[in-house]
N, C-alpha and C positions, 0 to 999 in steps of 0.2 A: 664221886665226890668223897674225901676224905673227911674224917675229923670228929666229932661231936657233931649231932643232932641240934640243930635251931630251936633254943629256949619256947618256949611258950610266950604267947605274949604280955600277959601277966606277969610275969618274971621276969621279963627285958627291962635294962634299964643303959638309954643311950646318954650320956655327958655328952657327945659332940654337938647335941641342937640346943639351939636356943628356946628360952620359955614362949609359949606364944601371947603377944600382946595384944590386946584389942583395944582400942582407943576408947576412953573412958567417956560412959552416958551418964544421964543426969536423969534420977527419974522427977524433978522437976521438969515438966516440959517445958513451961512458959519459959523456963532461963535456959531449954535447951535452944527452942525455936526463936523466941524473940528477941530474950536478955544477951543476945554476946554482945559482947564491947571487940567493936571495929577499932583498934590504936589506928589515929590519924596517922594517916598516909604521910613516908619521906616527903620532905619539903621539894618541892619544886619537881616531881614525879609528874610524869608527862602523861594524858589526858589520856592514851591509847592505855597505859598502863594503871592507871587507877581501878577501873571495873576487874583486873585480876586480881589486886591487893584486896579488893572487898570482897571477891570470890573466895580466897585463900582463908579469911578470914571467918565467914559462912561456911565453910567443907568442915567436912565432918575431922580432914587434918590439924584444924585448930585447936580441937580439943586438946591435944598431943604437944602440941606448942606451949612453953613458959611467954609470955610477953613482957614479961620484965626481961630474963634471962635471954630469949633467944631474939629478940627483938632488932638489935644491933645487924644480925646475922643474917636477918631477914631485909632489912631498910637496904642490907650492902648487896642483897639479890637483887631485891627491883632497881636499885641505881644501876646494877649491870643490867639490867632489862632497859632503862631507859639509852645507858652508851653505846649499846649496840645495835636499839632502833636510831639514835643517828647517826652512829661511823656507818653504817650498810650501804645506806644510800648514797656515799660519799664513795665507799668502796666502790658498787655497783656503777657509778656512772665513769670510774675511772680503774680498772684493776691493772691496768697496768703504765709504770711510767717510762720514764726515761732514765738508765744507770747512771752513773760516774762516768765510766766509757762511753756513754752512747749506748749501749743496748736495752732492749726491753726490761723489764726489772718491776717484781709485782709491786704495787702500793703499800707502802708502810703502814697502811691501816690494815691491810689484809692479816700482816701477822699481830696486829692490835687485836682484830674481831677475833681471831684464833682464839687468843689469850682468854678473853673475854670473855668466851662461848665455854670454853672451857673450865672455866670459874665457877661460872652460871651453873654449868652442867654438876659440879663439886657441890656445892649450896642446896642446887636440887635435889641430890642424894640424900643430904643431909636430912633434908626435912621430908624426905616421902613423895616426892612431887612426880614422880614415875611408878609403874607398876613393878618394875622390877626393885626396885630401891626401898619400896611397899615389903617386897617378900623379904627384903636383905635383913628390915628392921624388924621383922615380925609382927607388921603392923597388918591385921587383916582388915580388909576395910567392911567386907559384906555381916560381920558382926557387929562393925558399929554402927553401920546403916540401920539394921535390923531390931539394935536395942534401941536409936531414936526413935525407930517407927512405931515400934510398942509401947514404949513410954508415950507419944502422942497418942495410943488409939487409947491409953487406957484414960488420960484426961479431956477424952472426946474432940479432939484436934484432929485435924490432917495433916499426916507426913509430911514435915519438910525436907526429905530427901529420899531420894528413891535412889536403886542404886546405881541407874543413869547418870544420876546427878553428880553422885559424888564421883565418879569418873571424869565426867566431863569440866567439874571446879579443881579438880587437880588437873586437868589435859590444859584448862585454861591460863591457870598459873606456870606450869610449864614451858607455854607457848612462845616463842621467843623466834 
């Protein structure tokens, strides 16, 4: 190998990464475990999908969320969560019809649920609702588990999230 000798690492200094973020704790415990405010659920958000709006809201990803600001952004998530629990089923009993011509010809909802899913999936990025999309934002999540857990032990509370949890409130909100 040719060149210069690899700096020390003291001496390195990379520009191409991103700063890392950890989702911001409260050493307030009570307003970290108790006090969030849940924003009432989109109007008319269907019964399957309300327990992930609460979920989303409870994860330790809320933190991270403006709910003034990014609130719109999110209401326009779970509406796609609610469109494409019911074109599915509409899709699913019928994927294919009848052409113009006569031939088989998929269901015009099939390239609706596309669209949809694919929206969904854009939205999800956006806010961290994957683990990959987690690393894209620089959001790590096992430190912010970590600083709720310690702010709970130190106002003699128990954890409200382990870092099971906070896996499984983002896998829940994703779930589509």
């Amino acid at each position: 190998m040719s060149g210069p000798p690899p700096k020390p690492d003291d001496k390195r200094q990379r520009r191409n990464l991103r700063p890392h973020l950890s989702l911001p704790s409260s050493t307030d415990t009570e307003s970290l475990v108790v006090g969030l405010i849940v924003p009432a659920p989109p109007e008319g958000l269907s019964a399957g999908n309300l327990p992930a709006w609460g979920g989303f809201w409870r994860s330790p990803l809320a933190k991270a969320v403006d709910p003034v600001t990014d609130l719109p952004a999110l209401t326009r998530l779970f509406r796609l969560y609610d469109d494409i629990e019911r074109i599915k089923p509409l899709f699913d009993a019928e994927p294919l019809v009848v052409g113009s011509t006569g031939q088989p010809a998929l269901h015009p909802f099939g390239k609706l649920l596309d669209a949809y899913r694919a929206e969904a999936r854009n939205l999800e990025d956006r806010f961290g609702l994957n683990p990959k999309s987690r690393l894209q934002l620089g959001i790590h999540m096992a430190d912010a588990v970590k600083k709720a857990n310690e702010a709970a032990a130190t106002k003699g509370l128990e954890p409200d999230w382990s870092d099971d949890d906070s896996d499984a409130a983002a896998a829940e909100v994703g779930a589509s």
